[in-house]
DORONU-211352 format. One record per residue (C-alpha): x, y, z; residue number from 1. Coordinates in Angstrom, 2 decimals, m for minus. Each point is the difference from the previous one (the first is absolute). Layout:
{papa {X; Y; Z}; NUM},
...
***
This chain:
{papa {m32.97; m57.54; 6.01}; 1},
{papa {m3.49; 1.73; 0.86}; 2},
{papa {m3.14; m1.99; m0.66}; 3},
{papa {m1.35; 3.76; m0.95}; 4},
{papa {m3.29; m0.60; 2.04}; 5},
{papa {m0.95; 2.83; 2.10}; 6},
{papa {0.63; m1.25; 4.05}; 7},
{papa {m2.29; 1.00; 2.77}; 8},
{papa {1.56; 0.36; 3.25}; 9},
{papa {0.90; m2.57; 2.09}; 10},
{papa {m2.70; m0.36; 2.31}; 11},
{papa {m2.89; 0.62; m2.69}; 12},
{papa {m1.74; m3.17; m0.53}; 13},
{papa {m0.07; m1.66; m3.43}; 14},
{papa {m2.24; 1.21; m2.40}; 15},
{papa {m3.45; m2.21; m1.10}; 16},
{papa {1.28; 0.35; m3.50}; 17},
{papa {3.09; 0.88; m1.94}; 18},
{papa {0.38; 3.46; m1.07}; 19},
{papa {m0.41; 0.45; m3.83}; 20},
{papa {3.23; m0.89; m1.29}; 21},
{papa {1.72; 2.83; m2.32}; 22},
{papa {2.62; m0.49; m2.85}; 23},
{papa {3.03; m0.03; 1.85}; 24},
{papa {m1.73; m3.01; 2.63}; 25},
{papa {m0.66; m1.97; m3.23}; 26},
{papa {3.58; m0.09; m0.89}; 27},
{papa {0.93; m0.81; 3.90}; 28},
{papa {m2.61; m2.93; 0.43}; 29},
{papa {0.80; m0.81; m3.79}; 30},
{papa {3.55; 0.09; 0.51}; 31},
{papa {0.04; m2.07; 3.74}; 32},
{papa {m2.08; m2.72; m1.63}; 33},
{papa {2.08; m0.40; m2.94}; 34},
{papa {2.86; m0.86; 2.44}; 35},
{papa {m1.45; m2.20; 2.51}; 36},
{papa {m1.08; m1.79; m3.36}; 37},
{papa {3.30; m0.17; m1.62}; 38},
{papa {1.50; m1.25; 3.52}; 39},
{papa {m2.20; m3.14; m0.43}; 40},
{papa {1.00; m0.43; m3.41}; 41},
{papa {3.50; 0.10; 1.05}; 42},
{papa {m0.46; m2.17; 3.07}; 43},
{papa {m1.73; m2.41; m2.65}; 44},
{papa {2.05; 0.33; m2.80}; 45},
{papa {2.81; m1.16; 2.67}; 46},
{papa {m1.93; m2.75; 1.10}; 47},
{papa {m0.26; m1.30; m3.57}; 48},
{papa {3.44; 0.45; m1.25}; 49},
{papa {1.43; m2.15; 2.75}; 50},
{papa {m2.48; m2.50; m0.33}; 51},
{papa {m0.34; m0.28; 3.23}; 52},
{papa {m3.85; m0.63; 0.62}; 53},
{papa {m0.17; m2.93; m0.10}; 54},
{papa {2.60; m0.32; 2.44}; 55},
{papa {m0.35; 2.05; 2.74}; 56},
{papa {m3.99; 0.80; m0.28}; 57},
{papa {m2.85; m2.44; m1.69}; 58},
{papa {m1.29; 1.77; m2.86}; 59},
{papa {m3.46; 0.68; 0.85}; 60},
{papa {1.69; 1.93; 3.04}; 61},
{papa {1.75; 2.13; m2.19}; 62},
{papa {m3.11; 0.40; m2.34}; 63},
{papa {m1.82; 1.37; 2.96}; 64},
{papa {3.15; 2.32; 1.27}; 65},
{papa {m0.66; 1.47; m3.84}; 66},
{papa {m3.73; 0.75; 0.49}; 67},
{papa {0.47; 1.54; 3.51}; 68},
{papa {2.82; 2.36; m1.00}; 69},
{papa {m2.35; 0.89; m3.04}; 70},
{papa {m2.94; 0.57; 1.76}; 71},
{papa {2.21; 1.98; 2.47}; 72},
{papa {1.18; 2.09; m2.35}; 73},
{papa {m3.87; 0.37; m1.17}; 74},
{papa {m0.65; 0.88; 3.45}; 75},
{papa {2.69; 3.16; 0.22}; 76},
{papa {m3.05; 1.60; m2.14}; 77},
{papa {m1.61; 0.28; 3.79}; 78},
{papa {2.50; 1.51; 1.65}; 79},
{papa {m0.78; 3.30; 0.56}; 80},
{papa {m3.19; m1.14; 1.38}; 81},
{papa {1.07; m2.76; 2.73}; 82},
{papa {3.49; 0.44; m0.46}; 83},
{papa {0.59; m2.01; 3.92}; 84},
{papa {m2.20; m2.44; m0.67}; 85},
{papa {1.42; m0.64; m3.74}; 86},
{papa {3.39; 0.17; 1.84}; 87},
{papa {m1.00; m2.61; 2.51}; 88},
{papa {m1.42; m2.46; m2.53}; 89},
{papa {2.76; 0.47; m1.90}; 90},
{papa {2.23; m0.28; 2.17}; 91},
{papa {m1.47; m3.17; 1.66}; 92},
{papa {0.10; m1.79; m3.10}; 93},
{papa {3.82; 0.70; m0.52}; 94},
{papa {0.23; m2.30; 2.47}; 95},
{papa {m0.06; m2.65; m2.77}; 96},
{papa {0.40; 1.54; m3.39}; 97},
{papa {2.63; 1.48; m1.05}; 98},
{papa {m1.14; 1.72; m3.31}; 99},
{papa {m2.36; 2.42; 2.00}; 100},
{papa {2.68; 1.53; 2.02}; 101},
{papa {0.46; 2.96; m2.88}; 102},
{papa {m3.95; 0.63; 0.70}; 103},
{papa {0.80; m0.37; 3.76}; 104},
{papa {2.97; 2.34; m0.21}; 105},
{papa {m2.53; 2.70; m1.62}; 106},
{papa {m2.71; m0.60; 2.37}; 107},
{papa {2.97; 0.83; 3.00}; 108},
{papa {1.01; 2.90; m1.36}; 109},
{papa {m3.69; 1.51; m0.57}; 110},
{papa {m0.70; m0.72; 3.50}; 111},
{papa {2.92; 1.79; 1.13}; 112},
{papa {m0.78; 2.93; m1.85}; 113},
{papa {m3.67; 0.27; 0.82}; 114},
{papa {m0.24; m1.47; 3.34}; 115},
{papa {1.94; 1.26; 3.62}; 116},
{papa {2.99; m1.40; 0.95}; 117},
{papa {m1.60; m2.03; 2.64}; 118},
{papa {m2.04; m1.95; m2.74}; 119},
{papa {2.81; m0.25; m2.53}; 120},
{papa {2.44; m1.31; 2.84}; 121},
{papa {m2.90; m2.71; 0.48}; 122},
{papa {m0.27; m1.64; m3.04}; 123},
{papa {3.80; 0.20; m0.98}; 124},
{papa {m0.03; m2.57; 3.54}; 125},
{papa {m2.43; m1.84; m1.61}; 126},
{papa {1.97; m0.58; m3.15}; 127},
{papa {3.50; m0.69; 1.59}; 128},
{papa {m1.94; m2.69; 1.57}; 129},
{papa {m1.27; m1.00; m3.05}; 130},
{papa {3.26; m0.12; m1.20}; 131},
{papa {1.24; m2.80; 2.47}; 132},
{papa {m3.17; m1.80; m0.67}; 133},
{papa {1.03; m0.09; m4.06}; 134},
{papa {3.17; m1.13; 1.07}; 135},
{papa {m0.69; m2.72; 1.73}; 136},
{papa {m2.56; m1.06; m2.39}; 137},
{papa {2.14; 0.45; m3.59}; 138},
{papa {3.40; 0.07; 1.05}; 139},
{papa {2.54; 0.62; m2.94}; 140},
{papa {2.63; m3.40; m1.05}; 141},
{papa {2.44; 3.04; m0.60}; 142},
{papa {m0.74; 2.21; 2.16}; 143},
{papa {0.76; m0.06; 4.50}; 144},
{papa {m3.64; 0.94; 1.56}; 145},
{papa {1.83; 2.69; 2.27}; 146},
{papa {1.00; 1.86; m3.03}; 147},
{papa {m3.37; m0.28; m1.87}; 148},
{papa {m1.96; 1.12; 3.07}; 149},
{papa {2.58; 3.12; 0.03}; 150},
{papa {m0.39; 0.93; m3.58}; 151},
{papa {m4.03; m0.34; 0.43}; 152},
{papa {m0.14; 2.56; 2.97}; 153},
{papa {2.50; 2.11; m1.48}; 154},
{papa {m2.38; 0.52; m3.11}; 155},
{papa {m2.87; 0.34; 1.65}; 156},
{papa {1.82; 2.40; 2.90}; 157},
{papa {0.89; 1.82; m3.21}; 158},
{papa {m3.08; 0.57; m1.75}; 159},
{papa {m1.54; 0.66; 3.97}; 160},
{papa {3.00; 3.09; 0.19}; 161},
{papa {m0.74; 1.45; m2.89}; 162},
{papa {m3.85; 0.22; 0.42}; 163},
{papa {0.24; 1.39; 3.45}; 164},
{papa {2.97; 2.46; m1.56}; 165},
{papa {m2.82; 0.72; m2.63}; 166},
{papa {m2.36; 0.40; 2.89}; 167},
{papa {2.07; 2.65; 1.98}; 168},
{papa {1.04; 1.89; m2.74}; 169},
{papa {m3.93; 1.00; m0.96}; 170},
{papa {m0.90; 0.41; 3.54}; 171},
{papa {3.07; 2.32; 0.33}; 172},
{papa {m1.50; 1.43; m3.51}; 173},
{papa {m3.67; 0.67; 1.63}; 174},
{papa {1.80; 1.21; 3.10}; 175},
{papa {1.79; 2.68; m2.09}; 176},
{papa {m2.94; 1.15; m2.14}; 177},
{papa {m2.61; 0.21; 3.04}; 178},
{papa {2.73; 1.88; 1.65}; 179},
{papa {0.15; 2.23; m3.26}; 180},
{papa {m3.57; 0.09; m0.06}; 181},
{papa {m0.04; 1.63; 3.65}; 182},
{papa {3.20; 2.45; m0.56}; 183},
{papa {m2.84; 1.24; m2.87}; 184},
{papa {m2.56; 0.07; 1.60}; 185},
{papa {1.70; 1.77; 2.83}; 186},
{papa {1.46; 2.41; m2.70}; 187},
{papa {m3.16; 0.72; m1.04}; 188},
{papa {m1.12; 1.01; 3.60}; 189},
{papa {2.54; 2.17; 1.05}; 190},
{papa {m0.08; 2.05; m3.14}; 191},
{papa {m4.20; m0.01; 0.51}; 192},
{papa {1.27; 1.11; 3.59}; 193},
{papa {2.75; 2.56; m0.92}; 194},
{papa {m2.87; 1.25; m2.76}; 195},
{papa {m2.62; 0.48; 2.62}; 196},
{papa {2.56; 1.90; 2.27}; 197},
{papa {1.29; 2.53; m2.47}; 198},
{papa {m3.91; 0.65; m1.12}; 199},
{papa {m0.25; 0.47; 3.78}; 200},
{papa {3.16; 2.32; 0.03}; 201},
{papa {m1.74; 2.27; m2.87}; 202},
{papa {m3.53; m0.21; 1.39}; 203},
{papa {1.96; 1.82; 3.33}; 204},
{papa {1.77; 2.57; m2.15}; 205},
{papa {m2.74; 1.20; m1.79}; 206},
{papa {m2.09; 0.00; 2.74}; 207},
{papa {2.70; 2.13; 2.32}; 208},
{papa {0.66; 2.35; m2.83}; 209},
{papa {m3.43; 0.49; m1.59}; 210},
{papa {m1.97; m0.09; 3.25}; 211},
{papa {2.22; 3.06; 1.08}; 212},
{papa {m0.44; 2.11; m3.17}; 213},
{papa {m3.30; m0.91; m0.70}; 214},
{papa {m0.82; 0.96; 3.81}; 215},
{papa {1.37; 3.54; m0.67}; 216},
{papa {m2.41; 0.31; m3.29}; 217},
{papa {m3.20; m0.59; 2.23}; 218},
{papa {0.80; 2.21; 2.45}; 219},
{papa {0.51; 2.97; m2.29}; 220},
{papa {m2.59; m1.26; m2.66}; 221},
{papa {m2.40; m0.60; 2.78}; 222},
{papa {1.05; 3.58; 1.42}; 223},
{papa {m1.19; 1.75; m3.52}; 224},
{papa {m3.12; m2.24; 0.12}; 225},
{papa {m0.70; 1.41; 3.62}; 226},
{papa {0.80; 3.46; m1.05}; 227},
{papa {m0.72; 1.03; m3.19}; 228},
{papa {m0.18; 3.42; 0.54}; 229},
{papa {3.81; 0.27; 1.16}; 230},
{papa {1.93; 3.01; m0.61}; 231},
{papa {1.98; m1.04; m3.90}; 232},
{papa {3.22; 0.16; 1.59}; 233},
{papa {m1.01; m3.09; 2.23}; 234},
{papa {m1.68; m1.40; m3.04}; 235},
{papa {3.23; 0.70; m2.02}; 236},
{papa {1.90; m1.49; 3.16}; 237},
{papa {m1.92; m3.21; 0.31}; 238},
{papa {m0.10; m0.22; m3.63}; 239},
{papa {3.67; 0.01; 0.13}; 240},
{papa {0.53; m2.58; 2.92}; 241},
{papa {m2.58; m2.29; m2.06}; 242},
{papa {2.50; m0.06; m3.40}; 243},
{papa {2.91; m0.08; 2.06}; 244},
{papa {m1.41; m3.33; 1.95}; 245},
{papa {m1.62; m1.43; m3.16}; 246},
{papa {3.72; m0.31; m2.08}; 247},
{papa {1.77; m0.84; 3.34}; 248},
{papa {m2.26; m2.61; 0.50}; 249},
{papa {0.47; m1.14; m3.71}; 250},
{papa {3.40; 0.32; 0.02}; 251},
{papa {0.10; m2.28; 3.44}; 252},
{papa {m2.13; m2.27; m1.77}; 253},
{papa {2.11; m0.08; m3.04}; 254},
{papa {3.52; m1.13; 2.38}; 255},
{papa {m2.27; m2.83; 2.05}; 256},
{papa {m1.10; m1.25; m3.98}; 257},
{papa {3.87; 0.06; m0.49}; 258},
{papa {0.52; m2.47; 2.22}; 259},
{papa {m1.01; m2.51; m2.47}; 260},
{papa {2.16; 0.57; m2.76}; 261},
{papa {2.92; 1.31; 2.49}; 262},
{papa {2.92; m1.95; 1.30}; 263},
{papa {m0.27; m0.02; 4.43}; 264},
{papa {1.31; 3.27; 1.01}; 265},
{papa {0.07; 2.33; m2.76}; 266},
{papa {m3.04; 1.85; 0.72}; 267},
{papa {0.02; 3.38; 2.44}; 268},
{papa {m1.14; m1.33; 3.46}; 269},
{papa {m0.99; 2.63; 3.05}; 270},
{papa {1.97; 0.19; 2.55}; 271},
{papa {m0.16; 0.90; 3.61}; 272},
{papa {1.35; 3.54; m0.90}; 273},
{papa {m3.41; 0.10; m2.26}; 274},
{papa {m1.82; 0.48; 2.78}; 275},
{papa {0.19; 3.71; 0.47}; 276},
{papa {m1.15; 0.56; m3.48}; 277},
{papa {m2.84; m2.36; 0.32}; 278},
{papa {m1.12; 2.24; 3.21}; 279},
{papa {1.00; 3.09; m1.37}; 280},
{papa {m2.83; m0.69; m2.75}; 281},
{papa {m2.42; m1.61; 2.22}; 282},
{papa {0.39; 3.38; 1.39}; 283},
{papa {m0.74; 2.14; m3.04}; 284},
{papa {m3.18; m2.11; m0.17}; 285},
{papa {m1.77; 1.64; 2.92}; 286},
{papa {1.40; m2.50; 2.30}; 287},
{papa {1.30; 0.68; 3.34}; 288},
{papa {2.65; m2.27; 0.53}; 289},
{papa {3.07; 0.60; 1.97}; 290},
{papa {3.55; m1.71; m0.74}; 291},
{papa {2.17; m1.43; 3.41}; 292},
{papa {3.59; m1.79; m1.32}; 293},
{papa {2.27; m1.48; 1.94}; 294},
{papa {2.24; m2.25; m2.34}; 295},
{papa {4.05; m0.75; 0.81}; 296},
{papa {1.85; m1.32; m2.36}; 297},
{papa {m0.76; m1.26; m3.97}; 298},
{papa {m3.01; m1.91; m0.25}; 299},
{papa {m0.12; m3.16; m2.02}; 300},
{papa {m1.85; 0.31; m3.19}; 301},
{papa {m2.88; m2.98; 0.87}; 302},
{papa {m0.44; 1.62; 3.39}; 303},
{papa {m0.56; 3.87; m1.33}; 304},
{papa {m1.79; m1.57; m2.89}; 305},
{papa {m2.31; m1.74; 2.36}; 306},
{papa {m0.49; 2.82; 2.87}; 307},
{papa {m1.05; 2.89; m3.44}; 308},
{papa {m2.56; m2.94; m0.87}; 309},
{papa {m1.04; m0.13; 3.96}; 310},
{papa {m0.33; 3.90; 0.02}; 311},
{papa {m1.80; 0.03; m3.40}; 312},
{papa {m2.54; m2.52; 0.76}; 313},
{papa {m0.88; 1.99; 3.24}; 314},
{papa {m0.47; 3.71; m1.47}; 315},
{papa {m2.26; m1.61; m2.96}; 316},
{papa {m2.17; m1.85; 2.67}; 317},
{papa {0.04; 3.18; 1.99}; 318},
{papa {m0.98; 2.01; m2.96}; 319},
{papa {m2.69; m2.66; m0.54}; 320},
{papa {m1.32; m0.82; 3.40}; 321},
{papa {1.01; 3.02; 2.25}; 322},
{papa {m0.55; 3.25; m2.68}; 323},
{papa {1.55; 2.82; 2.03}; 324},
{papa {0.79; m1.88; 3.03}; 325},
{papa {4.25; 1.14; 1.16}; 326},
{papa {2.14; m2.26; m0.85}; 327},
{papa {3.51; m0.66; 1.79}; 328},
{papa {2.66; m2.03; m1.43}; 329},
{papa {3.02; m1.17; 1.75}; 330},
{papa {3.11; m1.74; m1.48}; 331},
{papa {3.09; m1.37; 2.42}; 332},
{papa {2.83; m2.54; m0.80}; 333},
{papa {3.24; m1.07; 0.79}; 334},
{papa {2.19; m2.57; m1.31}; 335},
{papa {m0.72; m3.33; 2.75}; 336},
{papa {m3.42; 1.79; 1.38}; 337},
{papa {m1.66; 0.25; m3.75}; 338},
{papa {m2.48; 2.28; m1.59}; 339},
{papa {m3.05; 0.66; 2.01}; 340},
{papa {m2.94; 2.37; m1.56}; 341},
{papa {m3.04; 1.00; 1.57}; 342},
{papa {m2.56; 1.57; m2.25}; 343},
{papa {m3.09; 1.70; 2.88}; 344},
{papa {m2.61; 1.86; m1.30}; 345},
{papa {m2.91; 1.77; 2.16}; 346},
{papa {m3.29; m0.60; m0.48}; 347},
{papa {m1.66; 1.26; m3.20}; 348},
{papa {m1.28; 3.60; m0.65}; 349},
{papa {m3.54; 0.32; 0.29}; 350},
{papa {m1.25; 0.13; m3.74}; 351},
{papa {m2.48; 2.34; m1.20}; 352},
{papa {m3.44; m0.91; m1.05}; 353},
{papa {0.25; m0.21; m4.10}; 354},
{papa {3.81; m0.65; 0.13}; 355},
{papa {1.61; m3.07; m1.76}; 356},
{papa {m0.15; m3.36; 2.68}; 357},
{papa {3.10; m1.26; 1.18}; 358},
{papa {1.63; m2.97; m0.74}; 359},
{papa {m1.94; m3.15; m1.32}; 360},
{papa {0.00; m3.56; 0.21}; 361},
{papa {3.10; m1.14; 1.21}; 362},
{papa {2.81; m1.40; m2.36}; 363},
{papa {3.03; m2.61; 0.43}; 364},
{papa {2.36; 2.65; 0.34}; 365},
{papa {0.90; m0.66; 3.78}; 366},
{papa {m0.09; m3.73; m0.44}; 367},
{papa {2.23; 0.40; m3.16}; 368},
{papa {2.27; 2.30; 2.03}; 369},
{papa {0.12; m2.47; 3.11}; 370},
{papa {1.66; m2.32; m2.78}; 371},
{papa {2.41; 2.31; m0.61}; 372},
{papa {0.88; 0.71; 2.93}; 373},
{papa {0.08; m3.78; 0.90}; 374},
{papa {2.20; m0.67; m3.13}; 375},
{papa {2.44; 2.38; 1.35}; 376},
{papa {0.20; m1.68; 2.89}; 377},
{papa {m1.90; 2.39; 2.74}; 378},
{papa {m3.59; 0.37; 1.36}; 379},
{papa {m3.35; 2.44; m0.68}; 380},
{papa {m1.59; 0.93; 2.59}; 381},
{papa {m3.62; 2.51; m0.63}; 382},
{papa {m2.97; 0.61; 2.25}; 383},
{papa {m2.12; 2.94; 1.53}; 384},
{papa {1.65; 2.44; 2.16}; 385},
{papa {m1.68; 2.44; 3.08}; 386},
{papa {m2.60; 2.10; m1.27}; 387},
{papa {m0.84; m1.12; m3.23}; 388},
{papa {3.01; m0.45; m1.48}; 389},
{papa {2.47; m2.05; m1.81}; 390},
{papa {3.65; m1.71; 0.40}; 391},
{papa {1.95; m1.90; m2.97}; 392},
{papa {3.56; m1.31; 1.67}; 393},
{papa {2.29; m1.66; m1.83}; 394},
{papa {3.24; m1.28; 0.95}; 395},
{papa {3.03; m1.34; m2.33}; 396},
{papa {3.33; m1.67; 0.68}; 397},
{papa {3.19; 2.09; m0.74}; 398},
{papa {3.07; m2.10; 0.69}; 399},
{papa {3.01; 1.50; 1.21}; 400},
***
């Protein structure tokens, strides 16, 4: 049985007052009291029927042993309050009636269930001793002392038992739901976690495809801002590059939006073959750039996938930072050596006065690729070169 009282853990101390008592600990404490009183009736009624009082006790002895086990059972109205000291009282004066012992038995049992083993252990020695004392005291006509001392700590070792069984079972209870409680809560921080890395993931695509497609549309709107007296044909021609990089770029913007509503992997990634074509136009939009490949062997997908990202990153800075400056890129790999790429660029073209300014405040994009990079398990590396100019290395495992 469960007294149905919510138990603090074992080494809280007792509370200054009982907890408001709900429905189901009125029927517990209703229900324990009813039976510690109907085990004095019993022990009474016994008592009565053999008309033994006035033969083994005087009568005003068993009087009293009446009004003790009823105001013990009274008492068990306190026990969620002082349940050890009720237990100890109790328990103390079982040592000479015998019609509290059902209000005793109760008081046991709550202390095993609220109190730590240590304390419960304690009084249960205090009641087997108890025990002897009764026995000596009232010994039974019928009855061999040995025996009723055994079938006294018995009961009591029982109700102790099952308390501390109650006892273990709800720590074992509020050991299971913290640990629930935790499992959440860690649930709940991963998936915050995994959230804030994919919105991380995106904020790198869009930046690595925009930024190079937007970068194209400045330098040929900024062109027909500089010049608008151009020939048409170069009008017509920048015109055309414009479109052209205005529905690319909404198209690329379109697959990285994809990846929210797409399974993993089902969406058109570069590769490292990509990167001719991703030259090849940087080269249609004024810029010199020259292509040096040195690749053996099939590239993984993450690795090419990374090294088009390295490459794109550094032609839309250059674009940005370094208009007209030459631009060199070299890509070399083999399978146990891995992908290396070196993106150098000379220092920028001198700009005319009136013409567009380069670049502008710096963005995230090389921090954002440095994760990348980092994520696929190799190492950025960017800083000034001679002269004015600039070097973005990059270099990426390739297992054999």
């Amino acid at each position: 049985m469960d007294d149905g009282s919510a138990t603090a853990p074992a080494s809280a101390p007792a509370p200054a007052s009982a907890p408001r008592r709900s429905l189901r600990d009125w029927l517990v404490d209703i229900g324990l009291f009813l039976l510690a009183v109907g085990y004095g009736i019993f022990t009474s009624g016994l008592r009565i029927e053999a008309s033994a009082v006035p033969d083994v006790i005087p009568v005003w002895l068993f009087n009293l042993d009446q009004l003790v086990g009823a105001l013990g059972c009274a008492a068990l109205w306190l026990r969620r309050r002082w349940p050890v000291g009720l237990a100890v009282v109790l328990v103390s004066l079982s040592a000479f009636s015998e019609m509290v012992a059902g209000a005793m038995l109760v008081a046991l049992f709550t202390v095993a269930v609220h109190r730590p083993p240590r304390t419960s252990t304690a009084v249960f020695a205090l009641s087997v001793l108890t025990a002897l004392v009764y026995v000596v005291l009232r010994p039974e006509p019928d009855t061999p002392p040995l025996l009723l001392l055994l079938f006294g700590v018995t009961v009591q070792g029982a109700a102790v038992g099952w308390g501390m069984v109650v006892h273990h079972r709800r720590r074992l209870v509020l050991s299971l739901r913290d640990r629930a409680e935790r499992a959440e809560a860690e649930a709940h921080l991963r998936a915050e976690q995994a959230q804030h890395q994919a919105r991380d993931a995106i904020a790198r695509e869009i930046h690595d495809v925009l930024g190079h497609r937007l970068s194209l549309l400045s330098v040929h709107a900024g062109a027909l801002e500089y010049r608008p007296d151009a020939p048409a044909e170069d009008v017509a021609r920048a015109a055309a590059v414009i479109r052209e990089s205005a529905h690319q770029a909404l198209q690329d913007l379109r697959e990285v939006i994809g990846v929210l509503r797409a399974p993993v992997g089902e969406l058109p990634q570069p590769t490292l073959a990509d990167v001719e074509r991703l030259v090849t136009e940087s080269g249609g939009a004024g810029m010199r750039v020259e292509l040096r490949k040195d690749v053996t062997g099939s590239v993984p997908d993450r690795v090419g996938r990374t090294a088009y990202r390295v490459v794109q990153e550094a032609l839309t800075n250059v674009r940005k930072h370094a208009p007209g400056a030459e631009v060199c890129v070299d890509v070399a790999g083999e399978p146990g050596r891995g992908v290396t790429v070196e993106v150098r660029n000379a220092a920028p073209a001198e700009v005319p006065v009136g013409a567009p300014a380069p670049g502008g405040p710096s963005g995230q994009g090389l921090i954002g690729l440095a994760e990348r990079v980092a994520l696929a398990g190799g190492r950025l590396e960017h800083g000034p070169i001679d002269e004015g100019g600039w070097l973005l290395s990059a270099w990426l495992p390739w297992p054999t």
